[in-house]
N, C-alpha and C positions, 0 to 999 in steps of 0.2 A: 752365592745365593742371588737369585733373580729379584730386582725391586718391582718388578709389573706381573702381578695377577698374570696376565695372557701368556706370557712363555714359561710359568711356573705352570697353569691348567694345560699347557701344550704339550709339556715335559710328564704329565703326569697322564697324559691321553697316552704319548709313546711307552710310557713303561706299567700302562693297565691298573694303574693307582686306583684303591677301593676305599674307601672314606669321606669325609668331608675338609672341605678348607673353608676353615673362619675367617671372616673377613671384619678386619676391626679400623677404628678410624686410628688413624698417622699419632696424633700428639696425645689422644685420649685415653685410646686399646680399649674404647667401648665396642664392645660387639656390634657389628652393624646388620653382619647376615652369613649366609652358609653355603657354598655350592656344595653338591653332592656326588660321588663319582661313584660308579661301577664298573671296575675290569675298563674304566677309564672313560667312557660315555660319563656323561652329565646328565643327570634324571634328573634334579631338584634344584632352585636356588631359588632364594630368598635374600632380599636386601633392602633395606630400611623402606620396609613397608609393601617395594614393589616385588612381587613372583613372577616364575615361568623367566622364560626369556629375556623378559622388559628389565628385571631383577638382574638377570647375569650382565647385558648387555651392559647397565648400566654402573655397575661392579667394574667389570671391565674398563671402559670407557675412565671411571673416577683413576683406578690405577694408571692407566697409559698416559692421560691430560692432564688432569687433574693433582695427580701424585700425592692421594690426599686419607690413600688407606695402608693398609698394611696385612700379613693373612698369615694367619697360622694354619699348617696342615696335619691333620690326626687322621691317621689308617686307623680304620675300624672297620668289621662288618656290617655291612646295610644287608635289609629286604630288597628284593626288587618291589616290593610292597611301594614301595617310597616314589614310584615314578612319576612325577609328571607331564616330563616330556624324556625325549631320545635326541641327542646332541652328538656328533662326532664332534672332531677337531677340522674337517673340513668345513662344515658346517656351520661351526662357531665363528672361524675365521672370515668365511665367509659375511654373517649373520655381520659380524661387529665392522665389517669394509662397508658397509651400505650405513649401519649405527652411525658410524664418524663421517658418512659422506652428509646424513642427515643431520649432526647436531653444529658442523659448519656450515650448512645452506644453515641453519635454524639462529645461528650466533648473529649471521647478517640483519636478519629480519627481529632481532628480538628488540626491542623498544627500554628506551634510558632509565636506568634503574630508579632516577629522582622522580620521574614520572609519578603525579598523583591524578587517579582514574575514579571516576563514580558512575552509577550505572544509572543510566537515560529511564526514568517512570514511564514515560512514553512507549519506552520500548513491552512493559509488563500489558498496556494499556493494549497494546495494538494484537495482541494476544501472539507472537509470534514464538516459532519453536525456534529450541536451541538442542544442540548434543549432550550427552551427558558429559562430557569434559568440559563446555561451555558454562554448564549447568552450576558442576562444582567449581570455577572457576567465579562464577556469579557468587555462591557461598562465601568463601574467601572473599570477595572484595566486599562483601556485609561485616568484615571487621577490620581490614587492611587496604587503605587505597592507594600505598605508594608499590610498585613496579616490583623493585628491589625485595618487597615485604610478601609478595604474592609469590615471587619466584622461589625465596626461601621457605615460606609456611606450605607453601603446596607438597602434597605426595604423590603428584605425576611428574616424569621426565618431564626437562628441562622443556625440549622441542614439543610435546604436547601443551606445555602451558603456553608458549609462542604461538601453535597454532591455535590455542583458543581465545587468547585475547585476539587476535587478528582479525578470527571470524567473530566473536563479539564485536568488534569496531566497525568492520564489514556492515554488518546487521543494524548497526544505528545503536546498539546496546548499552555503549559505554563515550564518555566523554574525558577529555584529557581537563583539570580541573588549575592544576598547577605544575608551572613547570620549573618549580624551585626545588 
C-alpha cells in the first residue's frame, strides 16, 4: 500500500477506478475532504474548505511534503451529475509539477512566522484598492497579527496567503509591529 495520495489516484487513473477516496488527517482520521473518480478521471474534490483543482492540488501536495494525511478509498457509483471539472493523470501530474514549483518559490518569500503585522489607517484613508485575497487577508489580521496565526486561521493555500501579504506590504497596507 502506497503512503502518497498521488501514486494511489495514479494507480487508480490506470485501472479506471469509479468512487471516491477520503482524505482524512494522519493522527486524527478526521475527515478532511473527497476526491472523485470516474472510469478514473477526477470530476470533484474537495479539501478542508478548498474546491476544484486548488482542493486536489493541495490534497496532493499535504501527502507528498507534508505527510500529514492519510485516505481511504470506497468504489461506489457516482453521476456524471457530480462533475466539476475533467482531470486526466497527465494533467494532474502535470497540474501538481508547476503546484510544487510554486509552493517552493512561495516557502522562500514567505515572512517569519514570529512576525507581528497591523494594518497602516493610512492605507483605508488614501482610499486604495486591494484583491479579494488581499481583502480577506486584511480580515484575518482584524483578529490575528502574528504571521504563524494568519497562515494557520487562513483557508487559502499557503502561496496565496504569501502573495497577499507581500502585495499588502507592497501597497504601504501593513506594518511589521514586532519582531519578538
Amino acid at each position: 500500500m502506497s503512503n502518497n495520495l498521488v501514486d494511489v489516484i495514479g494507480e487508480q487513473f490506470d485501472f479506471g477506478f469509479t468512487g471516491r477516496t477520503n482524505v482524512l488527517d494522519r493522527n486524527s482520521n478526521q475527515f478532511l475532504g473527497a476526491i472523485y473518480q470516474i472510469d478514473g478521471m477526477i470530476l470533484k474534490c474537495s479539501y478542508k474548505g478548498l474546491g476544484g483543482k486548488k482542493g486536489l492540488l493541495q490534497a496532493l501536495y499535504e501527502s507528498l511534503v507534508l505527510k500529514t494525511i492519510r485516505y481511504v478509498s470506497e468504489p461506489e457509483i457516482l453521476d456524471d451529475s457530480i462533475m466539476e471539472f475533467r482531470l486526466s493523470k497527465q494533467e494532474m501530474l502535470q497540474d501538481l509539477q508547476s503546484f510544487l514549483k510554486e509552493q517552493r518559490s512561495g516557502q522562500k518569500l514567505k515572512p517569519p512566522g514570529h512576525l507581528k503585522l497591523a494594518i497602516v489607517t493610512e492605507f483605508f484613508l488614501a482610499g486604495a484598492e486591494v484583491t479579494a485575497r488581499e481583502f480577506d487577508l486584511l480580515k484575518l489580521l482584524t483578529e490575528y497579527a502574528k504571521v504563524s496565526d494568519i497562515y494557520s486561521n487562513s483557508d487559502i493555500v499557503e502561496t496565496e496567503v504569501t502573495q497577499g501579504l507581500i502585495g499588502l506590504r507592497k501597497k504601504g497596507a501593513l506594518a511589521v509591529v514586532s519582531d519578538q
